[in-house]
N, C-alpha and C positions, 0 to 999 in steps of 0.2 A: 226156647230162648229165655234165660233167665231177666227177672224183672227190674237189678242193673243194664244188661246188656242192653234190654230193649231203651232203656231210659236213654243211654248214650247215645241211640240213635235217632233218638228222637233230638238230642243236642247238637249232633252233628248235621241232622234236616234241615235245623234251624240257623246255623251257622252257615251251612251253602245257601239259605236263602235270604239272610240278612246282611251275611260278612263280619256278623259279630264273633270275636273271641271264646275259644272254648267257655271260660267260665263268665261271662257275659250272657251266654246262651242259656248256660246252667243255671243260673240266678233267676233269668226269666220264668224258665219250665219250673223252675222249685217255686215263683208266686203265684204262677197259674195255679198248680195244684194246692196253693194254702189252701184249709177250711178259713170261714167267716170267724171274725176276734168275735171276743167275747161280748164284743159290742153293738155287733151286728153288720159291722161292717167286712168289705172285704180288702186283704193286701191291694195296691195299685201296683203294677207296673210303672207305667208313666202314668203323669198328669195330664189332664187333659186341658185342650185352650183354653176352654171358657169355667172359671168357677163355678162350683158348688151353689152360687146365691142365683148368678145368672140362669143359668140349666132352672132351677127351679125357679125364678121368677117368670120364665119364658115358657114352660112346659108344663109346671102344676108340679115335677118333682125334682129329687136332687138324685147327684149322681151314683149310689150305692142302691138307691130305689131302681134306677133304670138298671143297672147291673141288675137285679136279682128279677125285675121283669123279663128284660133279654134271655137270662140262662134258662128260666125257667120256659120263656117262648119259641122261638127261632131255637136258642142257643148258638155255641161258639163257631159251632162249623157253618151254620147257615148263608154264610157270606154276606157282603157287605149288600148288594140290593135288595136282600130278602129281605134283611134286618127293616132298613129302611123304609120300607115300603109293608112293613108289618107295624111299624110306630105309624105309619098314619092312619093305614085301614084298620085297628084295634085300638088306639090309643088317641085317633082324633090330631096327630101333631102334625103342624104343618111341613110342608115339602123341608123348607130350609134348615126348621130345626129339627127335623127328622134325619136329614145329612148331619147336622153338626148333634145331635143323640149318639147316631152310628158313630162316627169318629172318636170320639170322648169315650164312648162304651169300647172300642176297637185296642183307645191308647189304654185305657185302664186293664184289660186285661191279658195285655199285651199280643193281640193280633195284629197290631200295626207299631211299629215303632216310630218316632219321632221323624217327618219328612218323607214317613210312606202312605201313598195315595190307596183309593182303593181298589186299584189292577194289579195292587202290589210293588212297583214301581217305587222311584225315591226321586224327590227333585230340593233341590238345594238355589239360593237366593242371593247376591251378593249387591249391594247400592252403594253409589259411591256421588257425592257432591263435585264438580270440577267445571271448570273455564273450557272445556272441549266446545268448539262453536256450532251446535244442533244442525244448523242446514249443511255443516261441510262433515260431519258426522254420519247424517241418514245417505249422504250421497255415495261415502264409503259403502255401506251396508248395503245397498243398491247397486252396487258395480261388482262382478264376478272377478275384477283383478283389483277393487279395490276391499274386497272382504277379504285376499288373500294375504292384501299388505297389510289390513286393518288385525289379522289373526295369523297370525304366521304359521304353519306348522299341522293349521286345520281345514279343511273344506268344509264351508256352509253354502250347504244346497237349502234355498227357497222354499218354506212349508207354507205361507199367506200369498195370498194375493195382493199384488202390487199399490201400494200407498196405505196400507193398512197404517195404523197408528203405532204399534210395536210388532215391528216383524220378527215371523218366526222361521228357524232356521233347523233344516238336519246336519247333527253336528259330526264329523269321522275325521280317521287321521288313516295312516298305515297300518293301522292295527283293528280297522275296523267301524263301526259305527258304535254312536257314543250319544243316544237318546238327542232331547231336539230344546234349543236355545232361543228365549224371546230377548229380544233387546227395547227395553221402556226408555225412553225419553223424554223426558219431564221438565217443562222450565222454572225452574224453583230462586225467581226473581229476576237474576243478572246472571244467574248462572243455572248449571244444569244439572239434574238430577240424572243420573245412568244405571238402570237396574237393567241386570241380566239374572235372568230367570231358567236354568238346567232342568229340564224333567228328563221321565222316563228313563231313569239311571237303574240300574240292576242291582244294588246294594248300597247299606251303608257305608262300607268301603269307598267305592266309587263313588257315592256322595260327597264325602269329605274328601278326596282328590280334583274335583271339580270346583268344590267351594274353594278351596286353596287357589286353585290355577285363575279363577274370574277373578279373587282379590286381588292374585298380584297382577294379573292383563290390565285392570281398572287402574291400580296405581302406574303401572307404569304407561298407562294412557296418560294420563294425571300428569306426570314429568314430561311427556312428551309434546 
């Protein structure tokens, strides 16, 4: 196989497993493989959470130092626990920011893209402010024919145990199962704050179709 061909497939890997667009995927593999600028640093992929100042105010370094630790450590394939748990037993960092080391290392070199966890997974986020009245609200999401009225078109089956503070939900339609939905319930004064929370989504793709459908259920709970 020539050393176009294989590249493509490596495009196309990346693409069944993101759901990103051909040259989307192509952009990624072309910054992985940049060499370091001439400055020392390397391309990013994405950015990661937390800046440059924080990472090194919290850890002793910054972010291109932990990159060239990492590749030269573990490295890229090692996965996300090994990593992690190689920054604390080599490098002293503690549990949390040995999690949030990985993930900034993960976004930067593009192992994980934007809203993917580290099972590989993708969960997306959507809050919304509104007059919904919270006890006649959890009572819906507690009744199996009132989550059907409350979500039309979906079955949520019960992942928490009963009075949790934001229950979680498996989310499926006719088409299938569709990773698993927390509903936050917040009282943010006189009114209420309503966070639904998506994970375990299989793509960026599906990410962004989820994110769309919570904004508009949220609104049109809003008018209702």
């Amino acid at each position: 196989m020539t050393t176009q061909e294989s590249f493509k497939k490596r495009v196309r890997a990346r693409m069944a497993t993101t759901g990103e667009k051909y040259g989307a995927a192509r952009r990624t593999l072309l910054a992985q493989a940049a060499p370091p600028s001439a400055a020392g640093t390397r391309a990013w992929v994405s950015e990661p959470d937390l800046s440059d100042d924080t990472i090194r105010e919290s850890t002793g370094r910054g972010w291109d130092e932990w990159v060239a630790l990492v590749d030269a450590g573990p490295g890229r394939g090692a996965g996300h626990t090994t990593i992690a748990a190689w920054l604390v037993d080599a490098h002293g960092v503690s549990g949390w920011w040995a999690q949030s080391v990985t993930v900034g290392y993960e976004r930067i070199t593009g192992l994980r893209v934007p809203g993917q966890r580290p099972d590989g997974t993708f969960s997306v986020s959507r809050s919304r402010l509104t007059d919904v009245d919270r006890d006649a609200l959890r009572a819906l999401l507690d009744d199996e024919t009132g989550r059907a009225d409350l979500v039309p078109g979906l079955t949520l089956a019960p992942r928490s145990r009963p009075g949790v503070k934001s229950p979680r939900f498996g989310v499926s339609d006719g088409d299938g199962e569709h990773g698993v939905a927390m509903f936050s319930l917040d009282p943010a004064g006189s009114r209420l704050r309503l966070t639904v929370t998506h994970e375990r989504l299989g793509s960026t793709a599906e990410a962004e179709l989820w994110k769309a459908f919570w904004a508009d259920w949220l609104a049109a709970l809003d008018d209702a």
